[in-house]
C-alpha positions in Angstrom: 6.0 47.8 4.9 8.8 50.0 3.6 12.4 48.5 4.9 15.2 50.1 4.5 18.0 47.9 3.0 20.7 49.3 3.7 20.5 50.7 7.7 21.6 48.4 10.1 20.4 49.7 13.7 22.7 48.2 16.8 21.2 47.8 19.9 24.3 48.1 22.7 23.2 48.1 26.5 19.8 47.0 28.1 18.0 50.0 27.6 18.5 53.4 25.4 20.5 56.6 26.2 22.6 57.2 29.2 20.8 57.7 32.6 17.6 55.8 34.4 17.1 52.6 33.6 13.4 52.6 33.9 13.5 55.2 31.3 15.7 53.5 29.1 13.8 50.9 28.9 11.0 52.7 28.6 12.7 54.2 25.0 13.8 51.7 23.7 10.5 50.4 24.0 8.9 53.1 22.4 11.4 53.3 19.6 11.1 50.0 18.3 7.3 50.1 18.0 7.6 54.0 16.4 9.5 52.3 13.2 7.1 49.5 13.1 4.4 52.0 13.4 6.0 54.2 10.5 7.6 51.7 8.3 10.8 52.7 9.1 12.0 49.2 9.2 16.0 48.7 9.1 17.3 45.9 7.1 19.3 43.8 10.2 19.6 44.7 13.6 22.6 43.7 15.8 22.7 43.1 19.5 25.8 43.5 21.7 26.7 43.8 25.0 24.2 43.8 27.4 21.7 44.9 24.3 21.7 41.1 24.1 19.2 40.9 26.9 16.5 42.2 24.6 16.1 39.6 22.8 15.8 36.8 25.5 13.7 35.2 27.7 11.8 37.7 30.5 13.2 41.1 27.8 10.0 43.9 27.5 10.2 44.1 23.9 10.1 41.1 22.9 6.8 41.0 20.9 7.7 43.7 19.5 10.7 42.4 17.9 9.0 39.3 17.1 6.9 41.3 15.3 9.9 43.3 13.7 11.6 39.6 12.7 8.1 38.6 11.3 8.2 41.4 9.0 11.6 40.5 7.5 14.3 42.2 9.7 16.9 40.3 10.8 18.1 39.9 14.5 21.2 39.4 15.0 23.1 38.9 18.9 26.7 38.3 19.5 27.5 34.9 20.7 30.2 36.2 22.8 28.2 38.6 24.7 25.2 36.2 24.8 28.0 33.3 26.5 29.2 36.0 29.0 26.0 37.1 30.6 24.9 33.1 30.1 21.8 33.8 28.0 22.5 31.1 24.9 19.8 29.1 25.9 16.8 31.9 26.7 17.1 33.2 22.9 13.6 33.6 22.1 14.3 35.2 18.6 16.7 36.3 16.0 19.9 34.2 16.0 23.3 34.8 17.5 26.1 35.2 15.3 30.0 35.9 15.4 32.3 39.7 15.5 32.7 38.9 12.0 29.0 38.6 11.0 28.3 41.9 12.7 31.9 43.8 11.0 30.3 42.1 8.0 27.1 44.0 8.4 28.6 47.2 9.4 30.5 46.9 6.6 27.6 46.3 3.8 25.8 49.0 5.5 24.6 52.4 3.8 23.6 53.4 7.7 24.5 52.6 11.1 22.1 54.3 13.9 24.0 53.2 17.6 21.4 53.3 20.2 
């Protein structure tokens, strides 16, 4: 599996682009298991704002980013955002981590893809 080590992909609202939800969803879905599918794997990816949902109890895709985290790629979520929509306990993976882990990343990465 190729993985790209410097891309850093952040994930920032439940869902992907601007418009229905249930096609949102349905994107982001279908985005995460396209770079699986053709090991286009980013090095970290970061979770934010409501994007913090994805990667908790009840989220759509989260075998899929199990799967993404099995193959090396690390998951970060902001603990703020994580405290304010009261999800620090349904974490299922990746870790939560501070501002200045994810400026730390940004900062380290080559590329940053906003979705």
């Amino acid at each position: 599996m190729k993985q790209n080590d410097t891309t850093l992909i952040q994930i920032t609202q439940n869902g992907m682009g601007h418009g229905d939800e249930t096609l949102g969803l349905k994107l982001i879905g279908n985005y995460l298991k396209l770079i699986v599918q053709e090991n286009s794997l980013p090095k970290f990816i970061v979770f934010y704002n409501s994007g913090v949902q994805f990667i908790c109890e009840g989220s759509s895709v989260i075998d899929i980013l199990r799967e993404i985290e099995n193959k090396g790629v690390k998951l970060i979520a902001c603990k703020t955002c994580l405290d304010y929509y009261q999800l620090s306990e349904k974490v299922e993976v990746g870790h939560a981590g501070t501002m200045v882990d994810i400026i730390a990343l940004q900062n380290l990465a080559g590329k940053v893809i906003n979705l």
